[in-house]
TORPA-4810 file (N, C-alpha, C, O; in nm, 3 decimals):
<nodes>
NODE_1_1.140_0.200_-1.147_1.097_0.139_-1.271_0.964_0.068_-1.246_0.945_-0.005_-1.148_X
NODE_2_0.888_0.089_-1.325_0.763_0.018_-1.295_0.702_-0.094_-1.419_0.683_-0.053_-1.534_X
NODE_3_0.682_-0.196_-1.391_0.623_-0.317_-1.436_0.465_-0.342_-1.448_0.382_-0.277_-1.385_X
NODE_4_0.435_-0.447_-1.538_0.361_-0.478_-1.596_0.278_-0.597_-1.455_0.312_-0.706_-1.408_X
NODE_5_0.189_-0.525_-1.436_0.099_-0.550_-1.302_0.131_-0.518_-1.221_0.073_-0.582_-1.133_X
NODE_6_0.223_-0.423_-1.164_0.220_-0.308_-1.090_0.104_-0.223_-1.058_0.058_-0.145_-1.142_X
NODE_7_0.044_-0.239_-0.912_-0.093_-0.140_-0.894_-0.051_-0.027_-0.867_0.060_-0.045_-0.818_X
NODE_8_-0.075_0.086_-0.870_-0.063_0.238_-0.760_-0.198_0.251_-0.700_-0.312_0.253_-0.747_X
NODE_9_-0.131_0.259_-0.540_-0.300_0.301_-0.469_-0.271_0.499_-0.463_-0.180_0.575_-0.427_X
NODE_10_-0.360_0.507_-0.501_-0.377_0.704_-0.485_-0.501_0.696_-0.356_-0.604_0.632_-0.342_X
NODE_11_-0.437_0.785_-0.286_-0.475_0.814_-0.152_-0.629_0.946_-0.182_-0.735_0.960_-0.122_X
NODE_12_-0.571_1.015_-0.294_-0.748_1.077_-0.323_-0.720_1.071_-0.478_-0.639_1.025_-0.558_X
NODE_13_-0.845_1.149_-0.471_-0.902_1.103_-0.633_-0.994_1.014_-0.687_-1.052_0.925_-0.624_X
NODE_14_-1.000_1.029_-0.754_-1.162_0.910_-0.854_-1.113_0.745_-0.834_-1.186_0.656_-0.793_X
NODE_15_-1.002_0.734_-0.865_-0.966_0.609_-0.903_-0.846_0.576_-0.734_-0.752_0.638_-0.684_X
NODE_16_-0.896_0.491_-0.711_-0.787_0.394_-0.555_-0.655_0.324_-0.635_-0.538_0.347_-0.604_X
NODE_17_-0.682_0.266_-0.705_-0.582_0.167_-0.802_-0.550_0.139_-0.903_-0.603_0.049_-0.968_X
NODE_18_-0.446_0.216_-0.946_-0.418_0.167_-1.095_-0.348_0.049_-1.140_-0.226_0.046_-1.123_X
NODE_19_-0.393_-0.029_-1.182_-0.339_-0.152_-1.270_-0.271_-0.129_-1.404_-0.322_-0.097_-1.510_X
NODE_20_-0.146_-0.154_-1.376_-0.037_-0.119_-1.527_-0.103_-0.281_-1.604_-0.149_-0.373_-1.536_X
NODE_21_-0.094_-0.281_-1.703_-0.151_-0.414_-1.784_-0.032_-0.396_-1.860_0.052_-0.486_-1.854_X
NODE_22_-0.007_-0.292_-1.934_0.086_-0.347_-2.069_0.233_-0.192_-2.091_0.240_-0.069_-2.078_X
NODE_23_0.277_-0.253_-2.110_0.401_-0.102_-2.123_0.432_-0.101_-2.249_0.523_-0.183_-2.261_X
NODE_24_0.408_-0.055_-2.347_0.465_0.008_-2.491_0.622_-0.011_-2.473_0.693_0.045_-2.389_X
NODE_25_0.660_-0.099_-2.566_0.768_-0.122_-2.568_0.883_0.000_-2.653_1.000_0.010_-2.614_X
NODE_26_0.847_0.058_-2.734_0.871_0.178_-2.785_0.820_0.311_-2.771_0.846_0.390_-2.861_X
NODE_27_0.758_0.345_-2.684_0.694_0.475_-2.615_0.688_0.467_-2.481_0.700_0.366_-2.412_X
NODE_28_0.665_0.609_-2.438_0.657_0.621_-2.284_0.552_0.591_-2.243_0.516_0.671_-2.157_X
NODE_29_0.437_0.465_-2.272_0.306_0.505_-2.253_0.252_0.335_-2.179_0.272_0.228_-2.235_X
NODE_30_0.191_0.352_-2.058_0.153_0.208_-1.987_-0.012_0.257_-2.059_-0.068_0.360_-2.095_X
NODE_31_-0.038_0.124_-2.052_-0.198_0.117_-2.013_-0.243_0.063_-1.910_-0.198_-0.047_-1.876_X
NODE_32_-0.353_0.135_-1.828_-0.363_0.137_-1.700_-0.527_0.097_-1.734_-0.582_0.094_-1.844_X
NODE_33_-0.593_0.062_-1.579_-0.729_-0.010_-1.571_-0.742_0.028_-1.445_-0.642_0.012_-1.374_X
NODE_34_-0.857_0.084_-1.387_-0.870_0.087_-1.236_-0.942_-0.034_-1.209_-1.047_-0.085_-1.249_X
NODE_35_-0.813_-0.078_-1.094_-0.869_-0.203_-1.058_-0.976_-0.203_-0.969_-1.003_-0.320_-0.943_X
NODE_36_-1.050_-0.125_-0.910_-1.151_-0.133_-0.832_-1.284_-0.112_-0.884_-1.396_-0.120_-0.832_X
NODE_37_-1.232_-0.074_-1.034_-1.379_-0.053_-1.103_-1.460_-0.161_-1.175_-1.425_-0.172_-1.292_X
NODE_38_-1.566_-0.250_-1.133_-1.547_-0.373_-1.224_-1.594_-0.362_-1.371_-1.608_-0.468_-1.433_X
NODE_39_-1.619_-0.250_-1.429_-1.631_-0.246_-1.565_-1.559_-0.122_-1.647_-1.600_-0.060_-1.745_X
NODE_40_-1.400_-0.104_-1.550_-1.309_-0.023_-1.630_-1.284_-0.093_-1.730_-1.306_-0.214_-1.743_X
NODE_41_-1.209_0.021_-1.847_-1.131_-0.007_-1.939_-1.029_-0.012_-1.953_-0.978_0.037_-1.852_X
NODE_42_-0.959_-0.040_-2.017_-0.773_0.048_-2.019_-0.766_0.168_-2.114_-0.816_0.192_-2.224_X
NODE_43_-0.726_0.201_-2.072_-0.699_0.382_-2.046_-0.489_0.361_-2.062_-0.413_0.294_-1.993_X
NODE_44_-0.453_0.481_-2.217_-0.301_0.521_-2.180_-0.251_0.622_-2.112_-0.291_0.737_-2.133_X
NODE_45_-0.162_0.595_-2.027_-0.130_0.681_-1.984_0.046_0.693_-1.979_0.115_0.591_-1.982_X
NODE_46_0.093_0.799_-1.974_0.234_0.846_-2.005_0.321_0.797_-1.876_0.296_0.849_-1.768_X
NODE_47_0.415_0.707_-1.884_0.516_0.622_-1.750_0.550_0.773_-1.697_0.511_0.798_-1.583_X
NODE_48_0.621_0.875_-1.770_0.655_1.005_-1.661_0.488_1.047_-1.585_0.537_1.096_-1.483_X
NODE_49_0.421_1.054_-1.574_0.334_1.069_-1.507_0.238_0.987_-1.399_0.139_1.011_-1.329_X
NODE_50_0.341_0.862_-1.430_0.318_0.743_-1.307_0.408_0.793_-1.225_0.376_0.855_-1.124_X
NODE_51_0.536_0.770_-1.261_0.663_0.786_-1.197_0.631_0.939_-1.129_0.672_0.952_-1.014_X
NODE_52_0.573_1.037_-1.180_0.590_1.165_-1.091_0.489_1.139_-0.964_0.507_1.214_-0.867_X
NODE_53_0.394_1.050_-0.955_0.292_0.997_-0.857_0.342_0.938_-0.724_0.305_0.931_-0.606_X
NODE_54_0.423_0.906_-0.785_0.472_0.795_-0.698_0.620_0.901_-0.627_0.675_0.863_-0.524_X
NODE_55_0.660_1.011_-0.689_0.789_1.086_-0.649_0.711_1.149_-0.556_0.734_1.126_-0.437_X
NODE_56_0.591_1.252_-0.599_0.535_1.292_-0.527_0.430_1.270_-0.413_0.349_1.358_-0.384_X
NODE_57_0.435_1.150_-0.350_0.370_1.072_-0.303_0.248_1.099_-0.272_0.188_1.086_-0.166_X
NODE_58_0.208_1.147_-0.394_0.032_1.114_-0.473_-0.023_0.962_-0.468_-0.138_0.922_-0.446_X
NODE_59_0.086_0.894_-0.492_0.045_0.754_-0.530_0.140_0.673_-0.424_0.215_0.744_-0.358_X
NODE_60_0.143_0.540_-0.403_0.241_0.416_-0.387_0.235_0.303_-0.455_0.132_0.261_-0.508_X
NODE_61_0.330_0.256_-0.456_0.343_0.102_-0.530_0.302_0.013_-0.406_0.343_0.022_-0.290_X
NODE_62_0.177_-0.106_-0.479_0.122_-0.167_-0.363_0.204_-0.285_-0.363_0.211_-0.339_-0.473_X
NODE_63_0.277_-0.348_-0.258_0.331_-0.427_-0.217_0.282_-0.476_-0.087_0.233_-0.398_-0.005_X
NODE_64_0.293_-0.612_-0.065_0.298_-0.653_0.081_0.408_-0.735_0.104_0.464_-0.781_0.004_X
NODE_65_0.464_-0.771_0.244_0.530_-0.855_0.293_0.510_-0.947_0.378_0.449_-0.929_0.483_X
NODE_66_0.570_-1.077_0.335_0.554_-1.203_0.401_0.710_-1.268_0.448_0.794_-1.317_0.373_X
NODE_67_0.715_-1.255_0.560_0.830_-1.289_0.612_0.947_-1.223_0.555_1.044_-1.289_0.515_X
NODE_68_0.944_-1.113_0.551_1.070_-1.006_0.529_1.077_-0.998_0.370_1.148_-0.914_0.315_X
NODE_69_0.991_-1.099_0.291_1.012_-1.082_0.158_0.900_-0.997_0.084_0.787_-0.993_0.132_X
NODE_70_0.931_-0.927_-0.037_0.853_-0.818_-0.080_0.793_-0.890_-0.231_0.861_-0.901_-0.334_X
NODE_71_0.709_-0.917_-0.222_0.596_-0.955_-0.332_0.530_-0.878_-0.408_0.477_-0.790_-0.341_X
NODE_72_0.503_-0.867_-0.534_0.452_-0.769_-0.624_0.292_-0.840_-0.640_0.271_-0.961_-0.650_X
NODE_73_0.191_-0.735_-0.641_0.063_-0.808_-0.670_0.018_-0.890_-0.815_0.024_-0.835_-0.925_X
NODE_74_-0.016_-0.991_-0.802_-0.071_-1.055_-0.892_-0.202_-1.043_-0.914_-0.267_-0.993_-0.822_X
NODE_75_-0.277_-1.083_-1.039_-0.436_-1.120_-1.064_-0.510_-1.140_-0.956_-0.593_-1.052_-0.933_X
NODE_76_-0.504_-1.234_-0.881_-0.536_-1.321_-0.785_-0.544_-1.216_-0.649_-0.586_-1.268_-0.546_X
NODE_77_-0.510_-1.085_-0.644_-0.486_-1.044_-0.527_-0.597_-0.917_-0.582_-0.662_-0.889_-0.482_X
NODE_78_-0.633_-0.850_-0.670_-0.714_-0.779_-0.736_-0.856_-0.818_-0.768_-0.887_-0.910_-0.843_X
NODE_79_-0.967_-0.714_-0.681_-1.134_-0.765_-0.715_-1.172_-0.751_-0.860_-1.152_-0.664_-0.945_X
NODE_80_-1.243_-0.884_-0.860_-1.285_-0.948_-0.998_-1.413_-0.862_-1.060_-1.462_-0.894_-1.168_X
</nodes>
């Protein structure tokens, strides 16, 4: 399941990081922002086609760990 500031790093391709910003609460559809771009937009894109990224490990969910615990990225961890 994927959440609202959830990055995906893609290993090739145009874009390194996608930033989920907002999930349609009645459609299958996130809006995404590459976070490495500093004058992206948000851009929709369809949750089955995150989720197949991430099955097919096209993509990962960026996480780090601090003392065995698993942290989801925030604002603060993303270039401005």
């Amino acid at each position: 399941m994927l959440l609202r500031n959830d990055v995906l790093l893609y290993k090739e391709g145009p874009i390194s990081a996608l930033r989920i910003l907002w999930i349609h609460p009645g459609k299958p559809t996130a809006f995404v922002i590459d976070a490495t771009h500093p004058l992206a937009v948000p851009e929709p894109r369809e949750l089955r086609q995150l989720e197949d990224d991430l099955e097919s490990g096209l993509a990962k969910l960026a996480i780090w760990m601090k003392q065995m615990v698993v942290h989801r990225f925030t604002e603060n961890f993303l270039p401005k």
